[in-house]
Structure formats: structure tokens, C-alpha cells
C-alpha positions as CSV (number, residue, x, y, z in Angstrom):
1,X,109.0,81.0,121.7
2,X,112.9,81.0,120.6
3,X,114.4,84.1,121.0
4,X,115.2,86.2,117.5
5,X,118.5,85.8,116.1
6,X,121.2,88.3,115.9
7,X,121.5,88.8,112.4
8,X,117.5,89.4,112.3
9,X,117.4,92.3,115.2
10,X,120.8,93.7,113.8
11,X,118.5,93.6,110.4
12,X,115.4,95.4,112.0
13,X,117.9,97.7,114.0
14,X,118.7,98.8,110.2
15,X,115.8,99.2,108.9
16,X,114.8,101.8,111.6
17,X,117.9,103.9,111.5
18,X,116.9,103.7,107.5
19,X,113.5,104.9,108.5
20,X,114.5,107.4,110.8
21,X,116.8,109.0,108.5
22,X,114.1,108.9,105.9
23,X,111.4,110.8,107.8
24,X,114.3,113.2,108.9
25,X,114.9,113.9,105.5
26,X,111.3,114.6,104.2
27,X,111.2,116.8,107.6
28,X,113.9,118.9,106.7
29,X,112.8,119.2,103.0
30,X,109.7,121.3,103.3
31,X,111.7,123.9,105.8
32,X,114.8,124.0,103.3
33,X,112.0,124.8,100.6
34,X,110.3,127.2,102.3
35,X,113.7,128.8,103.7
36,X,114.5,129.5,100.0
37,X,110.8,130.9,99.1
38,X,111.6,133.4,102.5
39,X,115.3,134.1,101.0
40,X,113.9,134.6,97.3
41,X,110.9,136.8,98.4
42,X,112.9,139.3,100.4
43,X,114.0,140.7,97.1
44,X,110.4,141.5,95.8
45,X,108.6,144.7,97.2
46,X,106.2,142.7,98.9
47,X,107.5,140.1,100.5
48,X,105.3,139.4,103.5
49,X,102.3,139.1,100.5
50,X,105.1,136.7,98.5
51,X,105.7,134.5,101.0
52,X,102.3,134.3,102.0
53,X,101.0,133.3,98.3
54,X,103.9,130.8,97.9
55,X,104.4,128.7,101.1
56,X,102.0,126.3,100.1
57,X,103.8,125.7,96.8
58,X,107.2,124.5,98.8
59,X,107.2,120.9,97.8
60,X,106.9,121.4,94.1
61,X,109.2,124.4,94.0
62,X,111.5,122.7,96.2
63,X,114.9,124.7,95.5
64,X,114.1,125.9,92.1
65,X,114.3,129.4,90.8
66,X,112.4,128.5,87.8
67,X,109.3,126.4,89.9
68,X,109.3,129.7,92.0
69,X,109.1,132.1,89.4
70,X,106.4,129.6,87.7
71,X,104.3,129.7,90.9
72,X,104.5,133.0,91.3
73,X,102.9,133.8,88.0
74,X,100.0,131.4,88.3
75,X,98.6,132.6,91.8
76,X,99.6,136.3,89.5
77,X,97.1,134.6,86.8
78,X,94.4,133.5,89.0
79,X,94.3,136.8,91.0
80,X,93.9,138.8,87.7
81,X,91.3,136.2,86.6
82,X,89.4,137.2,89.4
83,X,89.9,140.9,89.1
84,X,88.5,140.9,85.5
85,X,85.5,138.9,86.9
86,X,84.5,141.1,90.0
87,X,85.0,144.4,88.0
88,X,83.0,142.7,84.8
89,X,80.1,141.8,87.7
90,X,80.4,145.4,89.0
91,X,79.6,146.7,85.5
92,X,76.5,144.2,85.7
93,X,74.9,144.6,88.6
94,X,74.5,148.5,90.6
95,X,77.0,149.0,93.9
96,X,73.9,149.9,96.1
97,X,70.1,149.5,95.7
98,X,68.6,152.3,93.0
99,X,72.1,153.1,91.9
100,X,73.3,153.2,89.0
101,X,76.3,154.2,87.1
102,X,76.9,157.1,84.9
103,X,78.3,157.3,81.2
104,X,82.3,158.3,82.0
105,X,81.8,155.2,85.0
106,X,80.5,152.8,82.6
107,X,83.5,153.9,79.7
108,X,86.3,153.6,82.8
109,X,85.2,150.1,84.1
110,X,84.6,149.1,80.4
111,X,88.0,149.9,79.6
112,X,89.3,148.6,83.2
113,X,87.8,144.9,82.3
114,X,89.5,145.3,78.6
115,X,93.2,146.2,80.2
116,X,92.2,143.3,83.0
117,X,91.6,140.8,79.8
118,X,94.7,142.1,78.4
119,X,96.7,140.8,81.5
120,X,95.3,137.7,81.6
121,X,96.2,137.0,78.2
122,X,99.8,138.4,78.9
123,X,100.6,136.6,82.4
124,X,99.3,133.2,80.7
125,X,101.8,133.6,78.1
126,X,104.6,134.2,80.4
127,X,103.4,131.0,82.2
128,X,103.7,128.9,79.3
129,X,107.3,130.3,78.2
130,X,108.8,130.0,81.4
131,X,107.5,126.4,81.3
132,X,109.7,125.9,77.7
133,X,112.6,127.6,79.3
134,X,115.5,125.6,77.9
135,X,119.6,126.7,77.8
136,X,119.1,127.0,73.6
137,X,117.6,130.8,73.6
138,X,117.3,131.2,77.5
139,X,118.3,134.5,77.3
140,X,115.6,134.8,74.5
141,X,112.9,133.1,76.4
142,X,113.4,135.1,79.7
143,X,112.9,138.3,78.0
144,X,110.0,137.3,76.7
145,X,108.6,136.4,79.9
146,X,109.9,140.0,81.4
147,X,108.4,142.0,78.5
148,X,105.1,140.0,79.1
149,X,105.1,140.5,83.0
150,X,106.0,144.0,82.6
151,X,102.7,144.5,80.1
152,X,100.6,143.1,82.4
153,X,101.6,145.1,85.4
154,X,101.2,148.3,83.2
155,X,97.5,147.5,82.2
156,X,96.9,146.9,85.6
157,X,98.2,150.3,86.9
158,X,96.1,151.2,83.9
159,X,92.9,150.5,84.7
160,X,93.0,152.6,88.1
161,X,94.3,155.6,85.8
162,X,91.0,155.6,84.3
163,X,88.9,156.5,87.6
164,X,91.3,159.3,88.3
165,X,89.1,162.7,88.1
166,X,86.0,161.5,87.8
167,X,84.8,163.4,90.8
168,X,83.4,162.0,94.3
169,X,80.6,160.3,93.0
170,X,82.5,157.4,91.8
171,X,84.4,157.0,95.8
172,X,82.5,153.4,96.2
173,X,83.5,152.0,92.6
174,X,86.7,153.2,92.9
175,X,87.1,151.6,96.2
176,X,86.2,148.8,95.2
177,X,88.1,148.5,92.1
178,X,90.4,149.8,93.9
179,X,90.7,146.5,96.5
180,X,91.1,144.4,93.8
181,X,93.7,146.2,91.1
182,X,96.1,146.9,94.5
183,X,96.1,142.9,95.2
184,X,96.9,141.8,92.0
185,X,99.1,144.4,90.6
186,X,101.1,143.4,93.8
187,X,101.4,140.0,93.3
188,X,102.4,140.4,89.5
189,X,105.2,143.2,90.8
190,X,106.5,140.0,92.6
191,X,106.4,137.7,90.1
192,X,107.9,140.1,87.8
193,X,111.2,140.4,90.6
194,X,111.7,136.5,90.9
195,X,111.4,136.4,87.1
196,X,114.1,138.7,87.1
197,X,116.0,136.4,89.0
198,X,116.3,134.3,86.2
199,X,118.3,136.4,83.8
200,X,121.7,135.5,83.6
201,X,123.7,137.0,86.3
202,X,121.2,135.9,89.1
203,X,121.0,131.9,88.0
């Protein structure tokens, strides 16, 4: 077998270093995303939950502000989503065997799932005008998105303010309610700081 020639292991020499520098590269990207999602979350009042909802989405936020802010209010979305659909199966179905709930428990989760529906509707249309963002009318479009984050979080708090008084008996259902409202009225208080973040002044 003849021997290779010089130019063709100086060739493969530099095609490793190429390679090596490559996978060093896509190493380093992930921990440069997830650096920034760490940086960007210590501004919201729940960071440990932030940066635990929004690791995963590192590669497609990479360094963005806006990707973040977008991510934030979709897992915001989906949480909500499922909110409205366990307290809409609470109102369906009794808490305990032979239980049942009275008139002012029906009227409060009635009007929780209505506030619930409410924020859906408003964090899916802070989604889509975050995704039109453009420099015509950012100032515009961002304030948009805060006044529709904002609503949201206030129909959240909402729904809880309709257990409030309703005496012992309603403990469990509050509870559980309860469990759910907390999570996602979290999350959107997140999403509603790295929203923030895009007004002028903090881009």
C-alpha cells in the first residue's frame, strides 16, 4: 500500500480541526442560550418556575428577547388551557363519592371557567402580536401585548376571588382550584416581566 501524500493528510488534518471547531460551537450554543434564559428569568418573580418552563426552548430562543418572551407565553397558554379544562371537569363530575356542589359553588366555578376562557382568548392574542412584532408600530404592538398579558393575569386572580367567603365547605374545591390558578397565574406573571423587557428602554 503507498503511503498517503502530504497534501491529502494536511487535507484530513483540516477537516478535523473544521469538525472539531464545529461540534465546539454547537456545544457552546445551547449553554450560551440557556445562560441568557437564566440571566432573563432572574428579573421575573419566579424565576426558579421560569427557568424551569423555558430550558427546553433554548435552541429556538437562542439569544432572542422576542423568542423568549414568545415562549414564555405559549407554555402561559397551554397552562391556562389546562386550567379551564380541570376546573370545567370539576364542575362535571363531584370532588368525592355522594358529593355534590351547592348553588353559590356551582355560580363561582361557573364564573371561574368564564374568566379562565377569557385568558385563553387574551394570552393567544398576545402570542400572535408578538409574533407580528415589527420596528413600524413596535411601540404600538408591545402595548398591546402588555395590556393583553395584564388582562389575563387579572382574570386569573379573578377566578380565586370568587371562592373567597364561601365558608369551609368549599376547602377541597378551593384547593383544588386553588393548585391550578397559583401555577398558571405564575407563569403568565413571568411572561408578563420578559414582555416587559421588550419595551423600548430594555431592547
Amino acid at each position: 500500500l503507498k503511503s498517503e501524500t502530504l497534501p491529502t493528510m494536511e487535507a484530513r488534518s483540516l477537516l478535523l480541526a473544521l469538525l472539531l471547531v464545529l461540534v465546539a460551537s454547537s456545544s457552546a450554543y445551547p449553554t450560551s442560550s440557556i445562560a441568557f434564559i437564566k440571566s432573563s428569568c432572574s428579573a421575573t418573580r419566579f424565576p426558579d418556575l421560569c427557568e424551569k418552563t423555558l430550558s427546553s426552548y433554548a435552541s429556538d430562543v437562542q439569544q432572542n428577547p422576542r423568542y423568549l418572551a414568545q415562549a414564555a407565553l405559549s407554555t402561559s397558554l397551554t397552562r391556562a388551557r389546562s386550567a379551564a379544562d380541570f376546573v370545567t371537569k370539576l364542575s362535571l363530575h363531584p370532588i368525592a363519592p355522594g358529593a355534590s356542589l351547592s348553588h353559590r359553588e356551582k355560580g363561582a366555578i361557573k364564573d371561574c371557567i368564564s374568566t379562565l376562557t377569557d385568558s385563553v382568548y387574551q394570552l393567544g392574542q398576545s402570542i400572535d402580536e408578538v409574533k407580528h412584532l415589527s420596528r413600524s408600530e413596535y411601540l404600538f404592538h408591545v402595548s398591546n401585548v402588555q395590556t393583553w398579558v395584564s388582562a389575563a393575569l387579572t382574570d386569573q386572580n379573578t377566578c380565586m376571588d370568587g371562592f373567597s367567603g364561601l365558608g369551609l365547605r368549599v376547602s377541597r374545591v378551593r384547593a383544588l382550584v386553588r393548585r391550578e390558578i397559583v401555577g398558571v397565574a405564575q407563569m403568565t406573571s413571568n411572561a408578563l416581566a420578559l414582555v416587559n423587557k421588550l419595551a423600548p428602554g430594555h431592547v
